[in-house]
N, C-alpha and C positions, 0 to 999 in steps of 0.2 A: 390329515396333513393339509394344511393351508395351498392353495394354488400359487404357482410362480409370481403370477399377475399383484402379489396380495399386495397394499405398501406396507408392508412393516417396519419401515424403516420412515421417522420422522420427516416432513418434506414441506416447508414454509413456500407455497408454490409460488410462483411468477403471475401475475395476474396476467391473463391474456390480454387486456389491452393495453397494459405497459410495453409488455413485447412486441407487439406490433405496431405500438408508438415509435420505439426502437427501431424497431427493422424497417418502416415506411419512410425515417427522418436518412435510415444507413441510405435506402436504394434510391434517394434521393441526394446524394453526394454522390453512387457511381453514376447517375444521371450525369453529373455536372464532370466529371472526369472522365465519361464517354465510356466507359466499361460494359460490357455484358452478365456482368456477375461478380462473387466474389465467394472465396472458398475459405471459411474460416474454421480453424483445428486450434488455437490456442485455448487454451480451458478459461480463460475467465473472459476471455470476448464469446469463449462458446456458450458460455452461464448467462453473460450479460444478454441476449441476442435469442434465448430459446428456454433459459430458465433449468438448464440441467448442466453437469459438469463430468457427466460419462463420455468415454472416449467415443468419437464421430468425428463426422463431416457436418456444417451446416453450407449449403450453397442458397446462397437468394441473388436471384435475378435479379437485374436492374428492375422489372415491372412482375407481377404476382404474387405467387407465394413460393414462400422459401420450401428447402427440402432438409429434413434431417434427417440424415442417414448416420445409424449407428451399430461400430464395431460392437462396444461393451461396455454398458450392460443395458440391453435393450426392453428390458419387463422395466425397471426401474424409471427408464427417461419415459415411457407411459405417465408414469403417475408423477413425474417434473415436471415432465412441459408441458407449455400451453398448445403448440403449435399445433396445426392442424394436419400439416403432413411427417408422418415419425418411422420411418423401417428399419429394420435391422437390416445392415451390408456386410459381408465376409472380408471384405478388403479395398483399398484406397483405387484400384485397378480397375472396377467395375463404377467406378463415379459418373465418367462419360456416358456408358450405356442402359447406366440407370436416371439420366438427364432424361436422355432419348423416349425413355419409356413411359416417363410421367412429362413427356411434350413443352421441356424444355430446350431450347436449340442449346448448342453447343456454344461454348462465349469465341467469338473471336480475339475478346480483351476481357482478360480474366485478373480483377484481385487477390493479392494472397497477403499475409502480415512475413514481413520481409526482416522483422528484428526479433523475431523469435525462431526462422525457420534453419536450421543447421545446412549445410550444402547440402553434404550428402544426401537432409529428406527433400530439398527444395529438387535435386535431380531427378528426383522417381516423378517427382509430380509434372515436370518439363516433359518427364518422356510420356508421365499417362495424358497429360494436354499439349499430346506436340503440334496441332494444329491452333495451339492459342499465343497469344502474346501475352506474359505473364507480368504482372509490374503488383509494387509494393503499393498496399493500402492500409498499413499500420498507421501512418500518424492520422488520418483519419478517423478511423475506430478509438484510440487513442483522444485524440480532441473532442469526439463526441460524447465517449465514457466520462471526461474531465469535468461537466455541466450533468450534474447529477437532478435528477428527477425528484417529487413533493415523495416520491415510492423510496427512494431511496434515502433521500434525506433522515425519514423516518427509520430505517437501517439501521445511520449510522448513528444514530441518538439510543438504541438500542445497545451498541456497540460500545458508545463512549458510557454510558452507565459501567457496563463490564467497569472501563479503565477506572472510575471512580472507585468503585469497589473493590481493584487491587489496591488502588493505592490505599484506602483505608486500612482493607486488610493488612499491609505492608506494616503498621504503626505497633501490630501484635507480632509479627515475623522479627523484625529488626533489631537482633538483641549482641552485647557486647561480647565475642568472641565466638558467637557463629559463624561458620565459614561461608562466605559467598554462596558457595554452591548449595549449601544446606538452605541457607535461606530461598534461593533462587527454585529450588525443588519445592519449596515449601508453597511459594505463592503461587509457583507454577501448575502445582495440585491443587490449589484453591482456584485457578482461572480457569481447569478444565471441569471441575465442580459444578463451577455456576453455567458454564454453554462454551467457552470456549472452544471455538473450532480446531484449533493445535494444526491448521496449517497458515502459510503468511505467504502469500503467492508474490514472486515479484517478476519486474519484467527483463533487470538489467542481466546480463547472459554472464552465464557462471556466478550467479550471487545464493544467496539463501541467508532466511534469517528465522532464529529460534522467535521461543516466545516474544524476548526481549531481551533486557541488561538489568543485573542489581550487582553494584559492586562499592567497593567505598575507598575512601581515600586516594592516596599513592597508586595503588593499581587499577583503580579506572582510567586512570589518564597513561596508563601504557598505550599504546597506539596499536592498530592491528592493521590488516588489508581489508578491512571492511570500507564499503564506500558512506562511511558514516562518523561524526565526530569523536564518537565512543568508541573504545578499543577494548582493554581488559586480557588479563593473563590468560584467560579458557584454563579450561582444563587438561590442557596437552599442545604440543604444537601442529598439530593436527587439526587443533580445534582451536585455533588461538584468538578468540575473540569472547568476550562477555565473563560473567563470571566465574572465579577461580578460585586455590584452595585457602586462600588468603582469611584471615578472621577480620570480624569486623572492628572497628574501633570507637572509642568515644572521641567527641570533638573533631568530627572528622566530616566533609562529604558525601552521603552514602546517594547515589544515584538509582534512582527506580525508576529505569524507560522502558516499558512496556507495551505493545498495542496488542489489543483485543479483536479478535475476529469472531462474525456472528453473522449466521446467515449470509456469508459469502463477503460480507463489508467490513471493513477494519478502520479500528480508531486508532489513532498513537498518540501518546502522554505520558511524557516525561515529569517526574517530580524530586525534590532534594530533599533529602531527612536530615539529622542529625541528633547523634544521641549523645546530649549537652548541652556544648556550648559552640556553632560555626565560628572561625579566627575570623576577626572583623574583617581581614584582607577581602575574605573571600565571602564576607556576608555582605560586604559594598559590590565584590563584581554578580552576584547574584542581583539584588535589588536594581544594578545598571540590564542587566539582561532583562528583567520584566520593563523597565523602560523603553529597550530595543521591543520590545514585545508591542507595547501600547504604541512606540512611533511607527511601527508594523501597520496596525490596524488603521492608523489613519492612511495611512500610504496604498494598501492593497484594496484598491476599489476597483467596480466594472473601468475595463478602458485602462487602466494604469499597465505599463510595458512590466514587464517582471526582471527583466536588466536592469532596468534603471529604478527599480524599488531594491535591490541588489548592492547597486551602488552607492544607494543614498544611507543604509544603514551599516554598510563597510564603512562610508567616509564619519559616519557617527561613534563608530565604535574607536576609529582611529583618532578623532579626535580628544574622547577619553581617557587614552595611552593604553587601550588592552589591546591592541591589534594582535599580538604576537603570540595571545590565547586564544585568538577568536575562530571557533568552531576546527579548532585542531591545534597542535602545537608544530615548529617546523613548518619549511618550506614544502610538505605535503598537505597541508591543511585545506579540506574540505572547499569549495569554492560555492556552496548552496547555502541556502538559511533555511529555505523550506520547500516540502515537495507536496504533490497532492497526493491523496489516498483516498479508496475506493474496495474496491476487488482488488486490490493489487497494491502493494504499499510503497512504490514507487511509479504513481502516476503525474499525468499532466494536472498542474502546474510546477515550473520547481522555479523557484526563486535565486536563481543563480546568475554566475556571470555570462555574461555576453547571451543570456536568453531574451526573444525577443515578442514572444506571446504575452497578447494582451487577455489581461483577468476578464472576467464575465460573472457575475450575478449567479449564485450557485454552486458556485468552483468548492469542493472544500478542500483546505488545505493546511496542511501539519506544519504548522511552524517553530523552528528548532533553537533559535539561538542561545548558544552554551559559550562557556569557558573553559580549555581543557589547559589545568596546570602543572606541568609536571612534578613530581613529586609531593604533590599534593592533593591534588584529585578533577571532579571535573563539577562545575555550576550553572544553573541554568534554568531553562524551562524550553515544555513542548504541551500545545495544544492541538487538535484538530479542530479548524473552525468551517463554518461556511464565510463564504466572502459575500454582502451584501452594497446593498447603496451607501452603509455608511460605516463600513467598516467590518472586522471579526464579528460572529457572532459562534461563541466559545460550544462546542457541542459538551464538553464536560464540566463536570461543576467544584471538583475537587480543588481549597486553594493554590493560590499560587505560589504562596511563599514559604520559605523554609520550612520544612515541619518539624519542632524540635521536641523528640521523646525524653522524657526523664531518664536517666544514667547517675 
């Protein structure tokens, strides 16, 4: 019988001196905020920050070395992380006295991520730090994860290969009077084939998102509560979002948005099939979306406000006369063109309105803009790029334009 300790289980680890490039850049921001620490429980700032994604505690001091303490599974975050202090703790209640023990003082101003923490858990931890001052350090962690590393970069090149390789895949899937949901099963098994991680972590409260969307015509452009321009009939209203029992058709929009996750980083990339012939209507608002795409790139540079890149490709699309498609139909329509993605497929940067963060050198970020029409379907494109000195540079390689299958 193999010992507990064994890794059996695949594990792309964290380089130790990534991680504690990380954690010396973090305890150098609660420097600047006056904190004595900070307590972080969210799994992808837990991942980001230690290299494992089992349930714990990490606390790092403003100066030394961090502590992980972990509920479950504690043989496992051994053979994860880098860090050099790792225990197993029975419970969130022994935190303080477990500080005390490995001669850490107690914080008197304590971090915690404030947009993930439900009351009811943020309560237990007031009462087990009732001699601290507790305050939110999310957009911090948040802004920092947003300026991705040469480590991570290489991640998400990883990652966007995947998204290449559905959408290929997709060109054998996409046949005339398969249902949505068959197809969507289909590629969905071929993404978990190649490495697909089959989760997609996000951070906005009450959200979740499958794989992705494949849907065609007419019923993609139903609209859903998703906070995203795509909607789709689901398969239930339970589940009312992506694809549905719908068959596919010829001459039609079939929309393939997809992102891939790998080793913890996800790509997103959207692409448009069609099996035939697209109606010129909708192969001109296509061709104008890769336009908004290309005016994108020159506009999202280090230093550019992401409000006012927001506004400058609204006032573009309104010029064109599509405004009343653009990135949603109705007066609910979407207010973003693009978000950034990481660990987390709604991270910093988002390219919306009244945002006022300036890009940086590294950022990468999924850029979306589509056309949702009703009764007729949805056009477009999505990239994940890094943002550079001079503009996009495309992590995937799959074209951009229409893909049209024989029918």
């Amino acid at each position: 019988m193999p010992s507990i300790s064994t890794p059996l289980c695949h594990s792309d680890k964290l380089p130790e001196s990534e991680a504690y490039t990380r954690i010396k850049f973090f305890q150098k921001t609660l420097a600047n905020r006056g904190l004595d620490g900070a307590l972080i429980i969210d799994r992808a700032d837990l991942f980001y920050y230690s290299g494992t994604g089992q349930q714990g505690w990490l606390y790092v001091p403003v100066e030394g070395e961090p502590l992980l303490m972990i509920f479950k599974e504690f043989s496992r975050t051994l053979n994860e992380s880098p860090l050099k202090f790792i225990i197993s703790l029975s419970g969130s209640k022994k935190i303080p006295q477990t500080l005390a023990e490995y001669e850490i003082d107690s914080p008197r101003k304590l971090g915690m991520e404030f947009d993930i923490l439900p009351v009811s858990i943020f309560r237990q931890y007031e009462a087990i730090f009732n001699k601290s001052d507790i305050v939110d350090i999310s957009t911090e962690i948040r802004l920092q994860r947003a300026v991705k590393s040469a480590f991570e970069i290489e991640k998400m090149r990883e990652s966007a290969a995947g998204s290449d390789a559905l959408h290929e895949k997709s060109k054998e899937i996409l046949q005339v009077g398969k249902p949505e949901l068959t197809a969507a099963g289909e590629l969905e098994g071929y993404a978990r084939s190649i490495g697909h991680q089959g989760i997609m972590n996000m951070r906005l409260f009450n959200s979740g998102m499958s794989f992705g969307h494949l849907m065609g015509g007419a019923s993609a452009a139903v609209p859903s509560y998703a906070p995203t321009p795509n909607g789709g009939c689901g398969s239930s209203s339970a589940a009312g979002l992506g694809a549905g029992f719908n068959p596919l058709e010829k001459n039609v929009p079939i929309i393939v948005d997809y992102a891939f996750g790998s080793n913890g980083y996800i790509s997103d990339q959207t692409r448009i099939f069609c099996i035939g012939k697209l109606p010129d209507d909708l192969q001109r608002g296509h061709d104008f979306m890769l336009e908004i795409q290309a005016m994108a790139s020159g506009l999202c540079l280090p230093g550019a406000i992401t409000g006012e890149i927001y506004q400058q490709l609204v006032e573009a699309v309104e010029k064109k006369g599509w405004a009343d498609y653009f990135m949603g139909a109705g007066e609910r329509r979407i207010r973003f063109i693009g978000h950034g993605t990481g660990l987390e497929l709604d991270e910093f940067p988002f390219i919306a309105l009244n945002q006022k963060l300036p890009l940086a050198a590294n950022m990468t970020l999924a850029l979306e803009p589509k056309l949702i029409i009703p009764g007729k379907g949805i056009v477009g494109i999505e990239n994940t790029n890094i943002i550079t000195e001079n503009g996009f540079e495309p992590l995937g390689h799959f074209p951009d334009e229409v893909c049209v299958l024989p029918g």
